[in-house]
C-alpha positions in Angstrom: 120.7 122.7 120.4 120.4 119.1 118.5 122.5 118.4 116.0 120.8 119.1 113.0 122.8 116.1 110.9 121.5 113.8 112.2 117.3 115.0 112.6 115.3 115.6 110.5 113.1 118.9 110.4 109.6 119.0 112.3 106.7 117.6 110.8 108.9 115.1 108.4 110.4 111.6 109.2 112.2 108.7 108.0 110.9 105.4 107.2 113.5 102.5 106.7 113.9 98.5 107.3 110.3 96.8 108.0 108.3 99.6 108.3 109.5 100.5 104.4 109.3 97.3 103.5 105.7 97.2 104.7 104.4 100.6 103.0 105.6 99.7 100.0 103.8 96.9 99.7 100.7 98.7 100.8 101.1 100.9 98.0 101.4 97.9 95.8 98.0 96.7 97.1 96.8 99.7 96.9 97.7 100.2 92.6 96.4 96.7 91.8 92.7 97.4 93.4 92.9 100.7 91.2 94.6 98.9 88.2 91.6 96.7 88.3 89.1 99.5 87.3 91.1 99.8 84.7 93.4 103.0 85.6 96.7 103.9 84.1 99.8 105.2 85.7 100.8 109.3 86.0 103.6 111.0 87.5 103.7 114.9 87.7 106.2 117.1 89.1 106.7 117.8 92.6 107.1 121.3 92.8 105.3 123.5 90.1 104.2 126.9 90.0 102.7 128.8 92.5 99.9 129.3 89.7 98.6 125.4 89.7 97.8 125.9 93.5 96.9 129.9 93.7 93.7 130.9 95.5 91.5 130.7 92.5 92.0 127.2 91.9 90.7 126.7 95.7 93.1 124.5 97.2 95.2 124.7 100.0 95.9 128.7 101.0 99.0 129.9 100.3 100.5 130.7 104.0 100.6 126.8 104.2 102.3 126.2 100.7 106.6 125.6 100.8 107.4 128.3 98.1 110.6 129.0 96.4 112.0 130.8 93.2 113.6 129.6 90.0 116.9 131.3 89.0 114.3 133.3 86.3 112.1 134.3 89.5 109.3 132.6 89.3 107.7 131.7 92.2 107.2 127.8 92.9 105.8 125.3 95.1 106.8 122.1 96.4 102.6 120.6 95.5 100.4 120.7 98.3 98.0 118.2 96.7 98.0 116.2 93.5 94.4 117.0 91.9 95.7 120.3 90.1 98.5 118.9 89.1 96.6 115.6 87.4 94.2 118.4 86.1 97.3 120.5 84.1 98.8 117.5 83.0 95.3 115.9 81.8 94.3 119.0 80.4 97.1 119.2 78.3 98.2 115.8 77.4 94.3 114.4 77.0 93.0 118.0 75.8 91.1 116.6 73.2 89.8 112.9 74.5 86.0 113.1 74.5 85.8 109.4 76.4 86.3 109.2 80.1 90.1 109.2 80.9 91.2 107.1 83.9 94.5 108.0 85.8 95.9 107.1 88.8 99.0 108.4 90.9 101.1 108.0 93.9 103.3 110.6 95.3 104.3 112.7 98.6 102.3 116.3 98.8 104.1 119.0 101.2 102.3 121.4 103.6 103.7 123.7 105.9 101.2 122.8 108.7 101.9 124.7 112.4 104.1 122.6 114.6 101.1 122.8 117.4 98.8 121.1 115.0 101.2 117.9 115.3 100.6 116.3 111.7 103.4 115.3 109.2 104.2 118.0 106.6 105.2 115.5 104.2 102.7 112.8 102.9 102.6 109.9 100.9 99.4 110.0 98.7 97.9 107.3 96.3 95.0 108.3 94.4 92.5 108.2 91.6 90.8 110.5 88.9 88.2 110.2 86.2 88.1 112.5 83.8 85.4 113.7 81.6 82.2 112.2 83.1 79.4 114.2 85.1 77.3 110.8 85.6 76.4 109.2 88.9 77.8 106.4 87.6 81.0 108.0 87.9 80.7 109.0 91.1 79.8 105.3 92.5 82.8 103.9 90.5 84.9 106.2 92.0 82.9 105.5 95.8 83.2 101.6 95.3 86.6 101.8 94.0 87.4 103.8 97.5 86.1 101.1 99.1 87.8 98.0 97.4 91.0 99.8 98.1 90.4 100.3 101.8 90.0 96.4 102.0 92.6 95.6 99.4 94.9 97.9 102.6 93.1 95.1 105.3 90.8 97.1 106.8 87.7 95.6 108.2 86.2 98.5 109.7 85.6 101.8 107.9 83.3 104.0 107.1 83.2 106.4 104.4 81.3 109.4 104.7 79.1 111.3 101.4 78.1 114.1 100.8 77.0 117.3 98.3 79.0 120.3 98.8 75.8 122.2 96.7 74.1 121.3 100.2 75.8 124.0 102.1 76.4 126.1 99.9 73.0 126.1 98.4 72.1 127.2 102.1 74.1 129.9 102.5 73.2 131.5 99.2 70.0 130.9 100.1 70.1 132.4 103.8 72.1 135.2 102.2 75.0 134.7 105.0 78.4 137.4 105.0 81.7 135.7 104.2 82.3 136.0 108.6 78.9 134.2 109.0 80.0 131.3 106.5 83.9 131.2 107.4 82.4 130.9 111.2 80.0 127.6 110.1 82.3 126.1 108.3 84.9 126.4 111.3 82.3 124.8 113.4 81.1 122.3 110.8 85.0 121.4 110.6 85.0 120.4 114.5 81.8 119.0 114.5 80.3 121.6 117.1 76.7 120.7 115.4 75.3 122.7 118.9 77.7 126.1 117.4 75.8 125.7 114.1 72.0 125.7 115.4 73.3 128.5 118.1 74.8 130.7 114.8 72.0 130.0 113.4 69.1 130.4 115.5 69.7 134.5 115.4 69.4 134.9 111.9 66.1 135.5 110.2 65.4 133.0 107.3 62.1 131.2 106.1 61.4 127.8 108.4 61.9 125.2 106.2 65.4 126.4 105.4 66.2 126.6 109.1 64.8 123.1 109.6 67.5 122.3 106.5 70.1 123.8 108.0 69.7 122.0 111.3 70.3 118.8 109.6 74.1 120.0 109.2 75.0 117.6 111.8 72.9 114.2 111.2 74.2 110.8 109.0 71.5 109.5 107.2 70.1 107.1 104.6 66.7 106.2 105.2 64.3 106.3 102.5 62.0 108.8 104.9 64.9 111.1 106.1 66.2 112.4 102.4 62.3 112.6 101.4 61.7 114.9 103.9 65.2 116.8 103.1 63.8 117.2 99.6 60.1 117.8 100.8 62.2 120.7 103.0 64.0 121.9 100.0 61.2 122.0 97.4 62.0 126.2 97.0 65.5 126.1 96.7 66.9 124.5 93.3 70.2 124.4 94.7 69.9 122.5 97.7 67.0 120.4 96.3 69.7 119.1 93.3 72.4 117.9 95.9 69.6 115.9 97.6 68.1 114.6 94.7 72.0 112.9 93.4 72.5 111.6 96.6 69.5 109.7 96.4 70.0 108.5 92.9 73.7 107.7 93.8 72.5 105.5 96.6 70.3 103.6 94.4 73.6 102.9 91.5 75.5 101.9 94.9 73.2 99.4 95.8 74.4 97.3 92.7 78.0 97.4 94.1 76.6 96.3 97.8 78.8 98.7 99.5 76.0 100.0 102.0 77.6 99.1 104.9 80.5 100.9 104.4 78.9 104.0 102.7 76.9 107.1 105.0 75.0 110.3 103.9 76.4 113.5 105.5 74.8 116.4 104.6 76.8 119.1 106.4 79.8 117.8 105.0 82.1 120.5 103.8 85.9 120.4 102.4 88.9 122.8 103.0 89.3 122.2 99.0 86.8 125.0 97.3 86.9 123.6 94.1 85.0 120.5 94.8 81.8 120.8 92.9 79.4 118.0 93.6 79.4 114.5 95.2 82.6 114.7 98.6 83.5 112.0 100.6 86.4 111.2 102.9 86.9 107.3 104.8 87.3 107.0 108.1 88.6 104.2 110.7 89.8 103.7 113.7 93.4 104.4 115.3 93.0 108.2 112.9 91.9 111.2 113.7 92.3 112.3 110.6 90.4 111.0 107.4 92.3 108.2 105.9 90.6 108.8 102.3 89.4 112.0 101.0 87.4 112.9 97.6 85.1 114.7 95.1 83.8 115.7 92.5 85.3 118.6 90.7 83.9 119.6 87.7 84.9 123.7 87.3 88.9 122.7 87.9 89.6 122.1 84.6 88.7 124.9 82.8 91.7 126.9 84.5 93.5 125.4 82.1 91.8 125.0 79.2 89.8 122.1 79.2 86.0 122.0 79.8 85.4 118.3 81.5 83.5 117.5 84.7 85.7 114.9 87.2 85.9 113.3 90.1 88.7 111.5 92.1 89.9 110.0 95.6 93.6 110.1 97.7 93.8 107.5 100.3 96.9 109.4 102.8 99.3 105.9 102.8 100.9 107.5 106.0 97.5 107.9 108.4 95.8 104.4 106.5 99.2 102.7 108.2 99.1 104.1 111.1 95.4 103.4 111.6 96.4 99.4 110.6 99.1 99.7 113.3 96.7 100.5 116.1 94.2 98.2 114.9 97.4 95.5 114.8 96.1 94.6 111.5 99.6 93.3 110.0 100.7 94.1 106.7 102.5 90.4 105.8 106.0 90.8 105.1 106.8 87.3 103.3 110.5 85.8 103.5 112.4 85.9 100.6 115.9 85.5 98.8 118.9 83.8 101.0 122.4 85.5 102.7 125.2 83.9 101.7 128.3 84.2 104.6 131.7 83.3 103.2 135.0 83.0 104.1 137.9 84.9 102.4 139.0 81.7 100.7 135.5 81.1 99.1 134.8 84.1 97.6 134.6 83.4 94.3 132.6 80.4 95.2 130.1 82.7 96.5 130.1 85.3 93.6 129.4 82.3 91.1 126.5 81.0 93.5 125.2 84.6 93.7 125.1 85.3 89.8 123.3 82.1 89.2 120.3 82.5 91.9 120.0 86.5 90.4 120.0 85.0 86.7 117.2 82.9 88.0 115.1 85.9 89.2 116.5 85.5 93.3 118.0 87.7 95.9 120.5 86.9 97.4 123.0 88.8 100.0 126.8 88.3 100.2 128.4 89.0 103.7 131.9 88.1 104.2 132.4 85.7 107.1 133.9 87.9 110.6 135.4 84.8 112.5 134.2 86.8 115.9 130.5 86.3 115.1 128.8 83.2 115.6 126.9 81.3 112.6 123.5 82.0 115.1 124.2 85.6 114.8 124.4 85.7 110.7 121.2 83.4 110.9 119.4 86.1 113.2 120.4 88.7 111.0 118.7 87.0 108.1 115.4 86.1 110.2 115.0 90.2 110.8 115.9 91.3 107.5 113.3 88.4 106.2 115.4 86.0 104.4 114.3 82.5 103.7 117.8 80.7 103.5 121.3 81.3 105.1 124.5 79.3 103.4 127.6 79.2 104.6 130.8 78.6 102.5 133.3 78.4 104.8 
């Protein structure tokens, strides 16, 4: 058996020296694109109650949640996601802002995952919400913004993926399908078995036109002729017919951001987050299986606690959006700053005085007294990996 003071448990790591270094000042990157739009700063709490994430907010089920109790016995959670808890806090700090209230976040979100599934438990997540505005307007501010922050991280190549989540579910109301029959195309949908979804479907007895719509489950588009069809298609069915109609007037508010080549239309997009009401999107790149960015419109969420506003937000997940730059050795700069200073017993307060000033001045600087069995080139290699401009020696 491994001794457990010195790991860590499964799913969670720890990041230290460069590799810190470097997140960090992805995150930084990361706040200044958002900043930009003109987003301020929140922090919420990392656990809260079990409440904030129960199973009619529709977020992440409650087998995968880390639960706990308070010494009154109420039952907690570390958060499995940051939306609800940006939602609570907005609803009751900004309960009675009628203008559009921009927040942003960073912080780690905890999910007891299965150990075969092979993902951290514990991620970093840096995100965005709008509050209070149902306009497709919002939705591409929030889109573009996803997309300057992607390239603010140094990505070159990503794709972010759109769609409606009215689109499937306007089908299934409309095909009338059981909880199994939906559960079963969404679990397909989810794995992109596009095949599984025309093969569940192909049994059940529905009107043509809404089994041509529901073939196109599986397909990217955004030609002009494509989502004319989908909306010739979908003339019956108000539901469906609405999620086309905002995709196509979202695409043409994009086009003043020109963020087409990064931007595709999936209509069978679904989330694993049920409260997402509208417009849903999540970026993807290479190195990631995962999506590196996820997002959408929720307009329903923050009436569970009290506030009647329609919203709409992004996460990018810091830990897959490094790893993805890692495999794509697209290097996040680490410049050299601040000096060492190696003294010797004897010059000790020589070093202290010459260490207060360059700090006064706004420097960094590192005092290491002098071990006369190392060499100078080994105190000068030391400050080259820890990414130090200068080395002194007072001797």
């Amino acid at each position: 058996m491994k001794n457990q003071l010195l790991h860590t448990p499964e799913g969670v790591r720890d990041i230290y020296n460069d590799e810190c270094r470097k997140k960090q000042m992805l995150q930084d990157k990361l706040k200044k694109a958002i900043e930009g739009y003109g987003y301020q700063i929140i922090q919420t709490p990392t656990f809260e109650y079990f409440d904030i994430f129960g199973k009619e907010i529709g977020t992440t089920p409650a087998k995968d949640l880390y639960k706990f109790f308070d010494r009154e016995g109420n039952t907690l959670v570390l958060r499995p996601d940051l939306t609800p808890s940006v939602a609570r806090a907005a609803a009751m700090y900004f309960g009675g802002e009628e203008l559009p209230v921009r927040l942003y976040y960073m912080g780690n979100t905890f999910i007891n995952n299965s150990s075969y599934q092979g993902r951290l438990k514990e991620n970093t997540q840096l995100g965005a919400e709008m509050i209070g505005d149902n306009s497709v307007y919002a939705d591409a501010e929030m889109i573009s913004m996803a997309v300057e922050s992607l390239f603010a991280a140094g990505l070159k190549e990503f794709q972010l993926s759109v769609g409606h989540s009215d689109f499937f579910t306007g089908l299934i109301e409309a095909a009338g399908l059981c909880e199994e029959a939906v559960d079963e195309l969404r679990e397909l949908i989810a794995n992109k078995n596009y095949f599984g979804v025309e093969e569940a479907v192909f049994h059940l007895e529905m009107e043509e036109n809404l089994r041509e719509l529901f073939t196109m489950l599986g397909g990217f588009y955004f030609s002009v002729d494509e989502m004319a069809k989908a909306r010739s298609l979908a003339v019956n069915y108000p539901k469906i017919l609405s999620a086309i109609v905002r995709l196509e007037e979202l695409h043409k508010v994009l086009e003043a951001y020109g963020i087409g080549r990064y931007v595709s239309y999936e209509l069978g997009m679904v989330s694993n987050y049920r409260y997402y009401t509208g417009i849903i999107f999540a970026g993807y790149t290479f190195g990631s299986g995962e999506p590196i960015l996820k997002g959408g419109r929720y307009d329903r969420l923050l009436s569970h606690f009290g506030k009647q506003a329609a919203s709409i937000g992004f996460a990018v997940v810091i830990d897959q959006l490094m790893a993805s730059l890692a495999r794509q050795k697209i290097a996040v700069f680490l410049p050299e700053d601040g000096e060492v200073i190696v003294y010797t017993k004897e010059r000790f307060l020589d070093a202290v005085t010459m260490a207060k000033e360059i700090r006064k001045k706004g420097g960094t600087v590192e005092l290491i007294g002098w071990d006369s069995t190392r060499t100078k080139e080994e105190y000068i290699s030391y400050a080259k990996r820890t990414h130090r401009r200068k080395t002194t020696f007072l001797e």
